[in-house]
Structures are given as structure tokens and as C-alpha cells.
C-alpha positions, -999 to 999 in steps of 0.1 A, spaced: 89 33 -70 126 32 -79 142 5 -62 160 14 -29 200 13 -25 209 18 9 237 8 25 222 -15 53 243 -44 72 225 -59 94 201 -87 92 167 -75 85 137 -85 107 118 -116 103 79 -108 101 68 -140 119 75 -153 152 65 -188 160 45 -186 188 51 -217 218 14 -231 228 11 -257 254 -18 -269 280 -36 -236 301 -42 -249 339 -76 -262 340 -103 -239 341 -87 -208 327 -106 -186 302 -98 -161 277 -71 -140 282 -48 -109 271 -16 -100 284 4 -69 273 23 -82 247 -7 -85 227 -12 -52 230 -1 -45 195 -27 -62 179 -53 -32 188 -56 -1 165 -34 27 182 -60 50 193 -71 22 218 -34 24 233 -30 60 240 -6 73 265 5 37 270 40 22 270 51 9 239 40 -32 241 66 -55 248 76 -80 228 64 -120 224 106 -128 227 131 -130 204 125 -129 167 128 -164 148 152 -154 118 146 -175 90 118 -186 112 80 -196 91 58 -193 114 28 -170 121 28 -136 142 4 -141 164 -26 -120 148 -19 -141 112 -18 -170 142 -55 -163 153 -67 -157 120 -60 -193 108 -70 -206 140 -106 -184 130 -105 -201 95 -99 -236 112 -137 -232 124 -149 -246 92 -128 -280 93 -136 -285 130 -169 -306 140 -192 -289 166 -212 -309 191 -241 -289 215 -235 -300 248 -255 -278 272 -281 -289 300 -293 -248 300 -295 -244 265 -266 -222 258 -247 -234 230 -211 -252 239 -190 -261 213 -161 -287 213 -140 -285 188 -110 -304 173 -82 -285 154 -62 -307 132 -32 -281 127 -26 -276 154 3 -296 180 0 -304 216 27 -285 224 50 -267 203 50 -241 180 18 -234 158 28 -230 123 -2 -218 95 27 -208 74 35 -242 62 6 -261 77 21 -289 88 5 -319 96 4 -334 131 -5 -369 141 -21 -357 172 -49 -336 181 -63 -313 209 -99 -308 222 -106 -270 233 -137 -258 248 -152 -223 229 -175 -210 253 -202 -188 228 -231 -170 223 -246 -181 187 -220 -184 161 -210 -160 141 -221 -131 165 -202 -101 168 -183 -90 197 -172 -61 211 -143 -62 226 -113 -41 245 -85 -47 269 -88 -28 299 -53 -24 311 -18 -39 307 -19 -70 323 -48 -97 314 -78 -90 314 -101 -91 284 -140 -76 283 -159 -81 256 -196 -69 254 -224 -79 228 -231 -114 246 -199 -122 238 -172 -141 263 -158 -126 293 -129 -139 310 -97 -131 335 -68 -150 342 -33 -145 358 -13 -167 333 12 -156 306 -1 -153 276 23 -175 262 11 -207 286 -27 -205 275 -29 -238 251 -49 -234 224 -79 -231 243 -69 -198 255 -58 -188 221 -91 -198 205 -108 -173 230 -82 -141 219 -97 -152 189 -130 -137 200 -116 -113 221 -101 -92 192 -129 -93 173 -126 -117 147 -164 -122 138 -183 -129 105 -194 -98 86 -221 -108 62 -237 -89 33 -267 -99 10 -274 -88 -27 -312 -91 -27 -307 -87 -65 -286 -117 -72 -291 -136 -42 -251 -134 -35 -242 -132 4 -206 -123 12 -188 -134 42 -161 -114 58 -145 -106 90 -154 -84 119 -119 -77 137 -118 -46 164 -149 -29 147 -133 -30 110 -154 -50 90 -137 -69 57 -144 -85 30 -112 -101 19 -102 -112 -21 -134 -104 -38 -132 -113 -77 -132 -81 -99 -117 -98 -128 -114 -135 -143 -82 -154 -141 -57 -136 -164 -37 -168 -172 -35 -188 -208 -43 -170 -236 -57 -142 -211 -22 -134 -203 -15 -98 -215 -51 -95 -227 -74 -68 -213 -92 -80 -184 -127 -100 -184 -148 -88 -158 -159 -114 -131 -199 -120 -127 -206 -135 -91 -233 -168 -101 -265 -160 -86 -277 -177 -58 -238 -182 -41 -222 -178 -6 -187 -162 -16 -160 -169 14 -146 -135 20 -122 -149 49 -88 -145 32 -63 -124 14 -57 -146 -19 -28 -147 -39 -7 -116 -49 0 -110 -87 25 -128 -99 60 -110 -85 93 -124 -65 84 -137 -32 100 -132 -3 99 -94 18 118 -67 -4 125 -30 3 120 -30 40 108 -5 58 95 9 28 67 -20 27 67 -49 48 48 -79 34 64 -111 30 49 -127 -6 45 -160 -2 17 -165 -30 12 -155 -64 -12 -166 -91 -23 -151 -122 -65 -156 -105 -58 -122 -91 -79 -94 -98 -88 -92 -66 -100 -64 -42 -105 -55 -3 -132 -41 10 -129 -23 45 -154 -2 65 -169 5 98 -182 -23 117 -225 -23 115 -229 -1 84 -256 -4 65 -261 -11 29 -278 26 23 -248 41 42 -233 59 14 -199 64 28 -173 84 9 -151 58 -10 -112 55 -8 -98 35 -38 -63 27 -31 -36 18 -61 -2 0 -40 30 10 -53 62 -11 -57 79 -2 -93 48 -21 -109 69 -49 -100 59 -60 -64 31 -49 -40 -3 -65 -28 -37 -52 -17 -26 -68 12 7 -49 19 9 -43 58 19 -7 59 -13 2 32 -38 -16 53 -69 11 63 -80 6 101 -65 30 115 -75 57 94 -113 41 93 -115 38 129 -102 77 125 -129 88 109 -154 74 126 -142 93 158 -144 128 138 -182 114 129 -174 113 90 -167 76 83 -151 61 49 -149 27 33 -117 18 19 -111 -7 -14 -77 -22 -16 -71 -36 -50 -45 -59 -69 -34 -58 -111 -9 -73 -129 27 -60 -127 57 -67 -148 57 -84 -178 28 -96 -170 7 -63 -167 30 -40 -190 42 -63 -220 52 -43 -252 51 -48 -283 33 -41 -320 15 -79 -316 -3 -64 -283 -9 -33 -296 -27 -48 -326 -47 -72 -306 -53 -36 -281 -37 -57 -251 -10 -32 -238 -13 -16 -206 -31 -44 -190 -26 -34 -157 -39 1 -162 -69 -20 -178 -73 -38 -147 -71 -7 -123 -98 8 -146 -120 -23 -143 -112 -25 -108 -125 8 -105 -156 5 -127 -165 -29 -105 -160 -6 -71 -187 23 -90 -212 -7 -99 -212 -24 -67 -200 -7 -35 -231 8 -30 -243 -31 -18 -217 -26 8 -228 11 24 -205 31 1 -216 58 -21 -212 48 -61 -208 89 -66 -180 98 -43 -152 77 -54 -119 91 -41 -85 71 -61 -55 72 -41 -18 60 -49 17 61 -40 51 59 -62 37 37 -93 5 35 -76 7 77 -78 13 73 -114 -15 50 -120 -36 75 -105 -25 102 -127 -26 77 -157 -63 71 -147 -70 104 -150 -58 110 -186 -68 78 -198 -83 78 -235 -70 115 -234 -105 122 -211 -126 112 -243 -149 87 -223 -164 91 -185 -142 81 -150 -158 63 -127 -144 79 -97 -147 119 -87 -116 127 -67 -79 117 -70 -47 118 -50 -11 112 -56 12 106 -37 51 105 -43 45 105 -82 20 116 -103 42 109 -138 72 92 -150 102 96 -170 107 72 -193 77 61 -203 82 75 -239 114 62 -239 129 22 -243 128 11 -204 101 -13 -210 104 -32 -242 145 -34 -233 131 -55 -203 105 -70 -225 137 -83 -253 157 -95 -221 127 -114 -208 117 -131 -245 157 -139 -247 160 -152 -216 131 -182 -221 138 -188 -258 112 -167 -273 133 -146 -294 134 -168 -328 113 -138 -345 106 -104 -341 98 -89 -308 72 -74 -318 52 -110 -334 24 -126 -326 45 -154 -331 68 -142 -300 37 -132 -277 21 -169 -280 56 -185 -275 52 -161 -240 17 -170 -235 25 -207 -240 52 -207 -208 40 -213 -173 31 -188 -149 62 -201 -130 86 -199 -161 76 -162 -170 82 -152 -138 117 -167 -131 126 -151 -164 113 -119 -150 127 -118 -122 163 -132 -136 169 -102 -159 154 -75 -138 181 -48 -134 183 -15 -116 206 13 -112 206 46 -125 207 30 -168 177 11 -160 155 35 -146 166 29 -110 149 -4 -113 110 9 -128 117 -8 -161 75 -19 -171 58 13 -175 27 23 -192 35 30 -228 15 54 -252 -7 28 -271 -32 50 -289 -59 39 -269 -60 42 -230 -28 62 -236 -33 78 -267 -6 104 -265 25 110 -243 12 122 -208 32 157 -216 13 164 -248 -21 152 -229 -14 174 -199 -4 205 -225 -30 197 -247 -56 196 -216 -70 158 -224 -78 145 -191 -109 142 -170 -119 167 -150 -114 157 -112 -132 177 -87 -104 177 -64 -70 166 -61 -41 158 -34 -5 156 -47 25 149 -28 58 141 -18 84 135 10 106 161 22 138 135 12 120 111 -14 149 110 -37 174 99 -10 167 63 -9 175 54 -45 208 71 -53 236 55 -36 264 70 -19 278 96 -45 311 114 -36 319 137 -66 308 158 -91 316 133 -120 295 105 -98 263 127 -95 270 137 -136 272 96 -145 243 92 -126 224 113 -144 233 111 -175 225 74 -177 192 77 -154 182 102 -177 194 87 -214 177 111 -234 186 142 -220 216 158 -233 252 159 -222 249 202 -217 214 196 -203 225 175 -175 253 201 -166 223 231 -170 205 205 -142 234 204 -118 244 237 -121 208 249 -104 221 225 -75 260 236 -64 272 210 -39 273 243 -14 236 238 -11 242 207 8 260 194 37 285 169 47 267 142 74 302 128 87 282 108 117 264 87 90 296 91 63 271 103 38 289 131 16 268 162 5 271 149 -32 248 121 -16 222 144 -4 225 166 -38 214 135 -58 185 123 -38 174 162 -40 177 165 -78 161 132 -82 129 140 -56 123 174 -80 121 153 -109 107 128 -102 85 134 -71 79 173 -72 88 193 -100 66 169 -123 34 169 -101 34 205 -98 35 211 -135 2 178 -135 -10 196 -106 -12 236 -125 -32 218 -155 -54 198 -131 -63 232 -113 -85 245 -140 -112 218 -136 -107 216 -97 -89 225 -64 -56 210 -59 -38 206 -29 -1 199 -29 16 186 9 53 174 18 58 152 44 85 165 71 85 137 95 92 103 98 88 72 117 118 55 98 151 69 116 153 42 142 144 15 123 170 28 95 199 27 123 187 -7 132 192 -17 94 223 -6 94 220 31 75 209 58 87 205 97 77 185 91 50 159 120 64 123 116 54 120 92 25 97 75 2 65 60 22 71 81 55 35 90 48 23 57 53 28 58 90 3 87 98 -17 90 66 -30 53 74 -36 62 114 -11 29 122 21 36 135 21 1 149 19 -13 114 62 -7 120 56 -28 156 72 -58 142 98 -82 155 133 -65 147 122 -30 146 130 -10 174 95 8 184 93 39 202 68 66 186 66 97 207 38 123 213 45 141 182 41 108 160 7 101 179 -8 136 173 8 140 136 -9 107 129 -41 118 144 -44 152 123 -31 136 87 -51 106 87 -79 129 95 -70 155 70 -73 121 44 -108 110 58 -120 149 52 -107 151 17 -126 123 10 -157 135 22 -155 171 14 -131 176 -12 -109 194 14 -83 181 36 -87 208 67 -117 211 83 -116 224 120 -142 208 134 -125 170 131 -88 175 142 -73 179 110 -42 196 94 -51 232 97 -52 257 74 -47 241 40 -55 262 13 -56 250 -25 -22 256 -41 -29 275 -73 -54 301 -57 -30 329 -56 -19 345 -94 20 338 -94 26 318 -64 24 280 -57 16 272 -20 22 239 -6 12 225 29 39 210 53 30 179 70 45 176 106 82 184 118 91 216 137 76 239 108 39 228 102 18 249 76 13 264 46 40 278 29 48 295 -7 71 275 -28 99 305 -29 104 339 -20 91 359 11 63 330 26 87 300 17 93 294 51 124 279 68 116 248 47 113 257 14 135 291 19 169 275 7 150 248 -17 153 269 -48 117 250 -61 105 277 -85 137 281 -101 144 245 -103 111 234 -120 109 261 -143 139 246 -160 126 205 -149 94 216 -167 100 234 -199 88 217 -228 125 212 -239 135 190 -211 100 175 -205 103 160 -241 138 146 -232 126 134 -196 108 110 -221 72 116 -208 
């Protein structure tokens, strides 16, 4: 993902709002009032106002939200000492919570340590039992089924001590999920939360620091006869902290380590271990320089709970790998040692770990669907020509979204990152390319590396608008530039594919450009080894009269001609020409997403007319829109958003099951056809906006959205061998 350069003013939103507890009036239970309404998947709040808020974000606050708020109260349950107290024999529990204050605000983020505690009465079936649980309307009351706790009170849910919270604890579900490897004697414990069951952090791979940095990844074996805590997310791989790029993702990154090759597992609540549930595997984007498993706007349980309604359920694996310098280090040393590419190493492994044991956890080990978006697209298509298809893939289906290749990677983005980074610690007394130089980097702290990382990290246009560690052709799981792979046909064959882009991907990244000279610069240095005439022969096929002034926003037409030639290059044009090759061993489906959930939030930002950019997808294609319900973000879908959501995370659930995104019978997109069937004519399906459908790429069926895009014209020239081998790729 190229890194974003808006033109936003305002202060962005703060993630966390600290949330006041105090003493409940005796004797009240469990309850929910409408602000915590947003904690339940939106197909439980249909046709219901959007929730109000818990008050006024805390900026700069650290506190918890309040889901992140009962999820640490859940994990205090092992700390806390339990006592049966109960004439009738049902089991009563007191408990004592040591993090948490009388009064005052409840604060996991920097668990802070109170002098004082508070006794709380958990009123409970057996522990550990599942609940199932709902809120019946918009004011408090809370019914939960399965012998679980049933309560009502009047009282705001702000003045319900930490009692009362405990309870909402139950309430939305947050239960142990439990599965047991006869064959090792391994039992995993994970959560149960509003009938999504997940097993948090599990070790694919062994801790990548010391003199594993760089180095291919180990594979983790679980010791026999263990209890493995599944609770938690676990650290991210080592990247900045803080929240970046908003609303493109909105995590806040508050721990890294270099222990973590670590994956989620999600599915629906009660499957069984013979299941066999079609498999999503998704690869996070973020420049493979940020991004988590654990990214909010990537997180599955909407589109889960989505496909258990249409009666075709999936399981979902989120995974982490290394990024940066960390997970795409150059240089001869590696390449001897067969060390580069690391974090395409630890996808793959990722990947082979998913084949050899999600079968333990109801999914099937022969329908593996790999999903990505931006880098996380590339790494998908990387995947898929890795070792130029010369040994098996451990997946069957693959989809791409908002990149599928990249320029550059032949070219000298990486190791000019890789010489500022050895420069910037010291590590520069030889060669770049030493073993000498690659222990002096393997000899700093996780810490050290980092800070260097991120203190010579540049974007722009001259450094690849910011995705400066890319995969490099290494002879071994790149053995050749993806062009000459793709040309050459030496990939794996993939049953089925999905590739994709949004309608306005491009327009993020490029600034505001007001002349002909600023779109040429731009160009000419994002593209450095295309020539001078080239780059002219590029923006001639896009006159400024294809575009428009947008004088309410003061964005000039140059502006929107940038972010266009940029989405066909790098977004579209490029995964057509992957997508043509790809064809001949299976269907391929290509989409472009026309909506978006991003233009208030934009305005609140301070930019705005940006159209549909980079992750718009993530919205519907994940079934949350109320992943964006956060404090600082203005909220309001509409109808449209709730059906569009409804048919495209269901179009994603059907792929995965069937190979084929539109199937009538289960509400998806309709009439999706694959995109090379016809001799002569590319058809690509539009997702959502006034013109849903399928549509030809140019001429008489383009359609009013493709009619004045120009696309066959325009990636003829983006993909003819002569400027594919100066695209660097």
C-alpha cells in the first residue's frame, strides 16, 4: 500500500475512550443500554438507529473502548480467587479484581496499579459455559439463553460499577472456546464472543529474533500434552506504533516483538472438528511496513456470521509476518545464506501450518481460499508464482485485492532503504552486501533496528510513494521477475481467482497536483526507470479534459488525473494482464468497488472528494460497517450500505465455497460471470453505487462506468512488454 497523502486538518479520532465505573445501586444485575449497541455484529441491529455514543472522545486519552474494556475484565478471571458460596448448590463466585479502581476510570491500556480493591458478585452457571446472548431493544435489557444470566435494570450503563460490567461481560458472549488434539494431547482455549468463536495468537513459527533475524522461518511444534492460552491478540511484528493511515486501517500498535508468527483463527460458534468449512486465509496489507492480524477493519465476524445465515459457513485465519527490514532485507550475504524474502517465507509457512492443522479446528485442509489487499494482494500473487510453480501450494483458491504485482520490485527501492538503514546504525564499515554487515544488523536490538527503520523511512513519489521493502527476485521463492514468470506461464495453477480494485484507488497517494509539469515530475520520479518520452506516451492517453475540476473540495482535475493513472498501474491495468495468464488454469473474476463508507469520515478529517479509495472494500466485504463506529467518526450508514454489505460479503463467503462469487440462492452479487470467457472482451463486475453489474471493459457494454475510462486502450500500452520491463517488475 502506498502511503496516503491527504490533506487532512483536523485532529484525528482517538480509538479508546476511558470508560467512568462507579458503585451500581444494590441489587442491580446485568445490563445493556443503547450505547453498547455497537458492540453487536450489524445484522443484529437492523433497521435500528445508529447507537449513540459513550460521550466525548478522550484525545490523547489510554484507556480501553469498552469491548477491549470487557475483554480484560474476561482475562482478569484467571488472577481473581473464586469462593462457592451457595446453600442450593448453584455455583456463586466472588471475585476480587486487582485492576480495577473504586471509582474512576478503568484503564487495561496501561494497567495501572491501584491500592484498593472491589468485591463483585458473578452470578453463573458452570464456568466457562457458553451463552447465548442478544439485546432485545434499545434501552436495557439483556437475555441471554443457554443457562446463562438474565437480568434488567433501569440504570445508565455508565453507573453499573464493575459488577454490572462483569455481567456485559457474559452478556456479549465472551465464553471459552476449547478445542482438543487427541493426537498430541494439545487443548486450545479461545473465546466465544456473539457466536464467533476465536482462537487468538496461535504459534505458526518460532521467535524470529537473534541470529533468526532475516533467516527463513522455523516452524513452531506445540509440546505434547499442553493447554495453549488462546485469549489474546499478541504482539504485532515489529513496525512504528501508534495509529497510521486512518481510515484506511484503524489499529492503534501498541506492541511489537520479533515472537510473532502468529495467526487467528475464527469460525462459527459450536463447529465441530469434522466440519470441514471452506477456509479464508487472509494476508493484511500496509506497505509491508505496518499492519497486524489484528487490524480492526480486517477482522472476520461479520462476514462469518454472514455465511452462516446463507447456510454455507467459513472459518477465517488471520495471520502476521515480518515487514520491513525485518521481513525484506537485501543483500548478496542473505541470498547466499537463502534468507531473502522472509516474510513471503513466513506467509508460505503460515499457510502450510493452516493446510496441516485446521482440519483439528472444523476447516477443510483442501479448500484453502488466500485472500489480500494492497501488499497483502501482492503477497497473494507472489504466493502464487512462488519457486516459478515448480513445487505444490498449499491452498486452492486466491484473491487479490487492490494489487496483485508491483513496480519496482526489479528495480533499487529496497536495498536503497536497506543502505539508509545499515548507515543509519553504523553498520556500513563494509560492503552492503557482507556477512560482515548482516551480523553487525543481527547483533542490534529489536528496538535499535526498528528506530533506524522507521528514522530513514521516506515516501513520495522517488521512493515508491512510501513501499520501499519489496520482494526481490532471489532465485529461489522468486526465481525470476514476476513479468517473465507470468509470460513464461510459471505459476501454480489456482482453481479460481478474485482480483480487484477501487473505483478511485489511486487518489489517496498523489497529492494535490495542479499542472501538467506536476503530474510529469511525479511520474517520472515514481516511475525511475521508465523513460522521459514514455512518461509523456503515458499522459498523453490521459488529457486533463478527461477530468474535472472539484472547486467545493479545491481539488484540481490534474489531482484526479494522477490518482487515475496511478490506480491503472498499479491497481488495474497490472492485475488484468496477472489475471489473462491466471485464466488458462482457472476462472477469474475481476470486481471494482463503486461505493464507499469513507466520505463522511473524510470531511470529518479534514479532506474530502477523494471518491472511493483504497480499502472501501473493507466495509462490506468483511460484513462490519460498524468496524468505522468509533469515537471521532461521524456514523451514519444508510440502507444502501446495509444491503451492499449484505450481498458482497456474501458474494466472498460463496467464492470461498464454490469457486464462484454469485450464487442466487444466498443473496449475493448477481450475475457475475468470469472475466475472460468472451474471445476479445474483458468483463468486470461493479460492486455497488448507482450502476451495479457486469460490464465490458470498453466499447458498446462498458457501461456508464467504464464508458469514458479508456481501460483497453490504456493497459494495452501499461502492459506491453516494453513498459512492463521499465515498470521494473
Amino acid at each position: 500500500m502506498p502511503q496516503p497523502v491527504p490533506r487532512l486538518t483536523s485532529q484525528q479520532p482517538t480509538h479508546r475512550t476511558i470508560l467512568p465505573i462507579v458503585e451500581s445501586p444494590k441489587g442491580s444485575e446485568a445490563l445493556v443500554d443503547h450505547p453498547w449497541d455497537n458492540l453487536l455484529p450489524d445484522h443484529k441491529r437492523k433497521n435500528r438507529a445508529p447507537p449513540t455514543r459513550l460521550g466525548p472522545p478522550i484525545v490523547g486519552g489510554v484507556g480501553g473502548s469498552p469491548y477491549v474494556m470487557l475483554r480484560q475484565l474476561r482475562h482478569e478471571e484467571q488472577k481473581l480467587t473464586r469462593q462457592k458460596k451457595n446453600a442450593t448448590g448453584k455455583k456463586k463466585a466472588t471475585m476480587r479484581a486487582s485492576s480495577a479502581k473504586r471509582s474512576g476510570a478503568y484503564d487495561p491500556a496501561s494497567a495501572v496499579s491501584v491500592p484498593s480493591t472491589l468485591l463483585f458478585d458473578v452470578a453463573s452457571s458452570s464456568l466457562g459455559r457458553k451463552r447465548r446472548c442478544r439485546v432485545e431493544n434499545s434501552k436495557t435489557a439483556a437475555v441471554c439463553g443457554g443457562n446463562g444470566y438474565a437480568g434488567r435494570t433501569n440504570e445508565p450503563i455508565w453507573n453499573v460499577g464493575l459488577k454490572g460490567v462483569w455481567h456485559l461481560n457474559h452478556v456479549f458472549g465472551a465464553s471459552t472456546a476449547v478445542v482438543h488434539r487427541v493426537d498430541t494431547d494439545v487443548t486450545y482455549n479461545g473465546l466465544c464472543d456473539n457466536g464467533i468463536e476465536k482462537f487468538l495468537s496461535l504459534s505458526y513459527g518460532q521467535d524470529t529474533g537473534g541470529e533468526n533475524r532475516f533467516k527463513p522461518p522455523l516452524p513452531h511444534v506445540q509440546e505434547r500434552n499442553t493447554v495453549v492460552d488462546a485469549h489474546t491478540n499478541g504482539p504485532a511484528c515489529p513496525q512504528p506504533r501508534g495509529a497510521f493511515a486512518l481510515p484506511l486501517y484503524l489499529s492503534n500498535i501498541t506492541d511489537t516483538s520479533e515472537d510473532c508468527l502468529h495467526l487467528n483463527i475464527y469460525r462459527p460458534e459450536s463447529t465441530k472438528s469434522d466440519a470441514k468449512l471452506p477456509v479464508m486465509l487472509y494476508i493484511h496489507g500496509g506497505s509491508f511496513f505496518i499492519g497486524s492480524k489484528d487490524e480492526i477493519a480486517i477482522q472476520p465476524e461479520g462476514l462469518i456470521e454472514r455465511s452462516v445465515e446463507m447456510g454455507h459457513p467459513v472459518l477465517v485465519v488471520n495471520i502476521n509476518y515480518r515487514l520491513g527490514v525485518f521481513g525484506f532485507a537485501q543483500s548478496t550475504a542473505l541470498r547466499d545464506e537463502g534468507s531473502e524474502n522472509a516474510g513471503l517465507r513466513d506467509q508460505r509457512l503460515a499457510i502450510e501450518w493452516t493446510r496441516d492443522n485446521i482440519a483439528h479446528f472444523g476447516g477443510d485442509p483442501d479448500n484453502i481460499t488466500i485472500l489480500g489487499q494492497s501488499s497483502g494482494g501482492l503477497a497473494v500473487g507472489m504466493q502464487i508464482m512462488a519457486y516459478g510453480g515448480s513445487k505444490p501450494i498449499s491452498f486452492q483458491q486466491a484473491s487479490c485485492e487492490s494489487q496483485a504485482l508491483e513496480p519496482g520490485i526489479t528495480g533499487n527501492f529496497t536495498l536503497d532503504a536497506m543502505s539508509d538503514v545499515t548507515e543509519y546504525v553504523g553498520c556500513n564499515t563494509s560492503s552492503l552486501q557482507s556477512a560482515d554487515t548482516i551480523a553487525c544488523l543481527r547483533g542490534l536490538s529489536m528496538r535499535q533496528l526498528q528506530h533506524a527503520q522507521e528514522a530513514t523511512h521516506r515516501d513520495g513519489p522517488g521512493a515508491n510513494i512510501g513501499d520501499q521493502w519489496l520482494p526481490v527476485v532471489d532465485g529461489d521463492v522468486l526465481p525470476d521477475a514476476p513479468s517473465k514468470l507470468i509470460a513464461e506461464g510459471r505459476f501454480a495453477n489456482v482453481s479460481a481467482t478474485m482480483i480487484g480494485w477501487c473505483e478511485d484507488d489511486g487518489n489517496f497517494f498523489v497529492g494535490t497536483l495542479t499542472s501538467d509539469s506536476d503530474v510529469f515530475q511525479f511520474f517520472h520520479r515514481y516511475l525511475p526507470g521508465m523513460s522521459g518520452e514514455n512518461v509523456r506516451k503515458l499522459l498523453a492517453l490521459y488529457p486533463v479534459s478527461d477530468f474535472s475540476d472539484n472547486p467545493s473540495v479545491a481539488l484540481p482535475a490534474q489531482t484526479y488525473r494522477a490518482g487515475r493513472i496511478l490506480r491503472d498501474i498499479l491497481f488495474t491495468c497490472q492485475p488484468i494482464h496477472y489475471g489473462q495468464a491466471l485464466a488458462k488454469a482457472g476462472n477469474v473474476f475481476l470486481w471494482d468497488q463503486n461505493q464507499t463508507m469513507y466520505d463522511e469520515i473524510l470531511a470529518s478529517l479534514g479532506g474530502t472528494g477523494y471518491g472511493v479509495i483504497h480499502t472501501s472494500n473493507f466495509a462490506y466485504q468483511f460484513g462490519n460497517l460498524s468496524h468505522y463506529n468509533v469515537d471521532g467518526f461521524p456514523y451514519h450508514p444508510n440502507q444502501s450500505d446495509f444491503a451492499l454489505r449484505d450481498r458482497q460479503s456474501s458474494s466472498w463467503a460463496s467464492f470461498a465455497n464454490f469457486g464462484h462469487p454469485s450464487d442466487v440462492r444466498c443473496g449475493t452479487l448477481k450475475g457475475w460471470q468470469p472475466a475472460f470467457a468472451k474471445k476479445d472482451e474483458v468483463d468486470v463486475y461493479v460492486i455497488g453505487g448507482p450502476h451495479e453489474g457486469l460490464f465490458a471493459e470498453d466499447g458498446p457494454r462498458a457501461g456508464p462506468v467504464f464508458g469514458a475510462q479508456k481501460l483497453r486502450e490504456r493497459c494495452a500500452f501499461i502492459n506491453s512488454p516494453e513498459i512492463i520491463q521499465q515498470l521494473q517488475y
